[in-house]
C-alpha positions in Angstrom: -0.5 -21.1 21.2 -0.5 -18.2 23.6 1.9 -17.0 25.4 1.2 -16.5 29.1 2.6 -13.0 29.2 0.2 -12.0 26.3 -2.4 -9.6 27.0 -5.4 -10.7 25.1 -9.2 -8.8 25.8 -11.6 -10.8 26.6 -13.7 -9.0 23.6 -11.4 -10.2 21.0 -11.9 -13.1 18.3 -8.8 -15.1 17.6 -9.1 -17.4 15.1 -7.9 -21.5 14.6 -3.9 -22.0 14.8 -2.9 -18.7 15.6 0.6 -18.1 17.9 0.5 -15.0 19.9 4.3 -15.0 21.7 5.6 -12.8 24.3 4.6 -10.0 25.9 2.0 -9.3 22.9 -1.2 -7.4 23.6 -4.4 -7.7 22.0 -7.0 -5.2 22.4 -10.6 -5.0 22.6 -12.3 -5.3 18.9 -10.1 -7.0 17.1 -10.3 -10.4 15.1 -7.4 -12.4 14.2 -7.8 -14.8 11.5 -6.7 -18.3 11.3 -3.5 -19.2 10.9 -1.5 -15.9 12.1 2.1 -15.3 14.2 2.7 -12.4 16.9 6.1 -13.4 17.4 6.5 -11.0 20.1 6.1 -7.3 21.7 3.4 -6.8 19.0 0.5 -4.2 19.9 -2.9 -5.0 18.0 -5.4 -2.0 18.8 -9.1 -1.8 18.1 -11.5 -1.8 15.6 -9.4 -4.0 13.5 -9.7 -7.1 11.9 -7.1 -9.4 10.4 -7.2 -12.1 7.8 -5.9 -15.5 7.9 -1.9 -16.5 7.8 -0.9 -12.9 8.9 2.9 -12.5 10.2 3.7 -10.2 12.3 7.6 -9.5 13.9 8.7 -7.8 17.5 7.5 -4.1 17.7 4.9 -3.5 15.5 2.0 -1.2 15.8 -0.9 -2.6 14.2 -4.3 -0.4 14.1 -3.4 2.0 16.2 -5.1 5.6 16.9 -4.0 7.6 14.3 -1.6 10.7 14.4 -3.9 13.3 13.0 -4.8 15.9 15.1 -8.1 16.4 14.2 -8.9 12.6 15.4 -11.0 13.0 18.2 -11.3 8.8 19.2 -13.8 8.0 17.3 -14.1 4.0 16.4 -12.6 4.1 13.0 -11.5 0.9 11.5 -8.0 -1.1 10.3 -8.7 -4.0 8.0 -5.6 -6.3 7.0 -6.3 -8.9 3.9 -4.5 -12.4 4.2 -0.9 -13.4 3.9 0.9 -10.2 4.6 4.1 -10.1 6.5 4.8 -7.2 8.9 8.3 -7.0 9.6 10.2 -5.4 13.0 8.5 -2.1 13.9 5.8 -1.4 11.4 3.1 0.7 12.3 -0.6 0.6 11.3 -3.0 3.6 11.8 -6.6 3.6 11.9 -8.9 5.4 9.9 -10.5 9.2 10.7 -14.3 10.1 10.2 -12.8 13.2 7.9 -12.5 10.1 5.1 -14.1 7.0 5.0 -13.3 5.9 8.9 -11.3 2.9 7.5 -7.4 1.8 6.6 -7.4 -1.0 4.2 -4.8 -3.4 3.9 -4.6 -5.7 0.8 -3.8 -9.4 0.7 0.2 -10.9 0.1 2.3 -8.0 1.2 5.2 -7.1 2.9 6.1 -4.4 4.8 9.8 -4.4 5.5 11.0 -2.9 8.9 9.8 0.3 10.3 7.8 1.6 7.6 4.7 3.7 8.3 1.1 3.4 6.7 -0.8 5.9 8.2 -4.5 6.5 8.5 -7.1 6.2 5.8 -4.7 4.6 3.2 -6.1 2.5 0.4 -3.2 -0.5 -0.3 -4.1 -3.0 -2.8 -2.6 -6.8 -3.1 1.0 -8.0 -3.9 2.9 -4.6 -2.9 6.1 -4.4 -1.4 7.0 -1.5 1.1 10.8 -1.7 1.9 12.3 -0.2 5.1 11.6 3.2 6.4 8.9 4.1 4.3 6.5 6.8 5.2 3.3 6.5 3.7 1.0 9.7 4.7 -2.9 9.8 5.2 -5.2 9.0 2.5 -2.4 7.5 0.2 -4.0 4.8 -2.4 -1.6 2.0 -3.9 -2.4 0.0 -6.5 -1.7 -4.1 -6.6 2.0 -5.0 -7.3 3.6 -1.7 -6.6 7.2 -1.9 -5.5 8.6 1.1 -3.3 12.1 1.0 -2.2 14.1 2.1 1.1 13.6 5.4 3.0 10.9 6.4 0.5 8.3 9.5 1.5 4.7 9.7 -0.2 2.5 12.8 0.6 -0.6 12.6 1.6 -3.7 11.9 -0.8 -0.9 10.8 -3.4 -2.0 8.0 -5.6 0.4 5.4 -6.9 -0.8 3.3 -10.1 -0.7 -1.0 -10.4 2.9 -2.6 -10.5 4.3 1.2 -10.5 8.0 1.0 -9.3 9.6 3.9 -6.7 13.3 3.9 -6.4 14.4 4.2 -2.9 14.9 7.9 -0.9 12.6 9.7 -3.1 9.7 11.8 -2.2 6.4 11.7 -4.0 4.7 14.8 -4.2 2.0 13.7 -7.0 0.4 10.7 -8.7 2.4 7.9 -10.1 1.1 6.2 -13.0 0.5 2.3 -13.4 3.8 0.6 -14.6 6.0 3.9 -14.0 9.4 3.6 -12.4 10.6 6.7 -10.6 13.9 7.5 -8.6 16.3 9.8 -7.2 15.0 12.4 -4.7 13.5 14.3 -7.7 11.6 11.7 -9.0 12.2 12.0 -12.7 10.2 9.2 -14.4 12.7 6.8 -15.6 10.9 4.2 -18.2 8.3 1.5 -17.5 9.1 -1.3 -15.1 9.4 -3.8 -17.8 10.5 -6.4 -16.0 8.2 -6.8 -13.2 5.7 -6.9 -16.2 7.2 -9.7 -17.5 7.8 -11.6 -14.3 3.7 -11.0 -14.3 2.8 -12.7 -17.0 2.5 -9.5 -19.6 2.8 -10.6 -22.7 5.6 -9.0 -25.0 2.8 -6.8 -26.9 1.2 -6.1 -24.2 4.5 -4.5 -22.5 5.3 -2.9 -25.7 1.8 -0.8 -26.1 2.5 -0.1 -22.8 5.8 1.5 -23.6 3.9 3.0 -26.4 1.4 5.1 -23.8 4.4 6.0 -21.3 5.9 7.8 -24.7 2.8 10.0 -25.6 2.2 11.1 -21.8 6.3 12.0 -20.9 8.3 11.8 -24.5 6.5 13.6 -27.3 5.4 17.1 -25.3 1.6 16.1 -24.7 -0.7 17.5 -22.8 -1.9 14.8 -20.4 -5.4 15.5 -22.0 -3.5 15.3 -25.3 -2.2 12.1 -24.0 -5.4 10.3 -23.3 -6.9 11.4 -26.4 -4.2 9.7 -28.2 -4.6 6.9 -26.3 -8.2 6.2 -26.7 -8.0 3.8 -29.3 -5.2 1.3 -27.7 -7.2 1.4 -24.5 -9.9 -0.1 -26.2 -7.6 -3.5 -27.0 -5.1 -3.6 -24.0 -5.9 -3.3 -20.3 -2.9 -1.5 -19.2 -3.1 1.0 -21.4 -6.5 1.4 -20.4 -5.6 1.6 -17.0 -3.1 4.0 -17.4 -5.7 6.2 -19.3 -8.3 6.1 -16.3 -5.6 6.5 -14.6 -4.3 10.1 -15.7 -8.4 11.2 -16.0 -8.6 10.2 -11.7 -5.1 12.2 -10.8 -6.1 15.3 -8.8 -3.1 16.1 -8.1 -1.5 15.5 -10.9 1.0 13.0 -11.9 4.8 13.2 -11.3 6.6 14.5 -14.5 
């Protein structure tokens, strides 16, 4: 169903099933997949494309020209996975040509209302962004991270799988997989052991994973020190493996 006070170009795909409500505009380049809701007031901009069963509530910017100021309109690219919900006023930037000309969205998300993802960011499956989050340019987030109210991340941060940030902090630096983080400081508070067990990690599993966050903040280890040490549990368990690539891919360094 569309509405008849929708604006939808002519050069846009919209796919089977999809509702586009009131006063909505779709621009040119842009695909829809089947299945998704504009409920209304919802700008989609071009190059983009959209998965299937998208939601998308009143006010919010999807793949829109980015706010850096060496973007000079060039046709960079948004592309949105399946099943995310966008709540009232989220915004969605484009890509620049200074990275890889692309924004990527991830599959079963939700972005809570009026929080930012701005151009070039990486964000994997399963995360949840709460309200007035600002993500910065070139951010990457791994699958299941959770990042709570009013939270800031600077740009070309990286934030590690089912990582947890408490809400009103700012993120100078890397985050490690599992790692929960709060307060405006940031001081790494423990693994987020339960969202690990909600996940299916098995009881070992979450406590080799305690095991690595000791030997990178609790025993005075260098992070080199730290993957050293960890060489031989990364061989048997994924997520300490992943942590350990992890720490060896931070350029910026992670948040200690």
């Amino acid at each position: 169903m569309i509405h008849p006070t929708a604006v939808i170009s002519e050069s846009a795909t919209i796919g089977d099933n999809v509702t586009i409500g009131p006063f909505c505009v779709v621009d040119d380049n842009v695909t829809i997949g089947d299945g998704c809701i504009l409920k209304s007031h919802v700008v989609v901009r071009g190059p983009t494309r959209i998965g299937k069963n998208n939601k998308f509530y009143q006010f919010s910017s999807i793949g829109e020209d980015c706010q850096d100021k060496k973007y000079a309109g060039e046709p960079t690219e948004l592309v949105i996975g399946d099943d995310n919900e966008f709540r009232e006023g989220v915004t969605v930037h484009r890509g620049t040509v200074q990275d890889n000309s692309i924004t990527i969205i991830g599959s079963r998300g939700l972005f809570m209302a009026n929080a930012h993802i701005a151009h070039d960011c990486v964000l994997g499956d399963d995360i949840i962004i709460a309200n007035n989050v600002a993500v910065a340019g070139h951010v990457h987030i791994d699958d299941f991270v959770i990042i709570g109210g009013a939270t800031g991340i600077h740009q070309f941060c990286k934030i590690g799988a089912h990582a947890f940030l408490g809400a009103g902090g700012i993120i100078l630096r890397d985050v490690p997989p599992f790692v929960m983080v709060s307060g405006q400081k940031n001081i790494p508070q423990g693994i987020n052991s339960e969202g690990l067990k909600r996940r299916g990690f098995t009881k070992e599993e979450v406590l080799e994973i305690k095991r690595a966050y000791k030997a990178i903040y609790r025993e005075g280890n260098t992070i080199d020190e730290a993957v050293e040490k960890l060489a031989e549990p990364a061989d048997k368990f994924d997520g300490v493996a992943l942590m350990v690539q992890f720490l060896k891919d931070a350029e910026r360094g992670i948040i200690r």
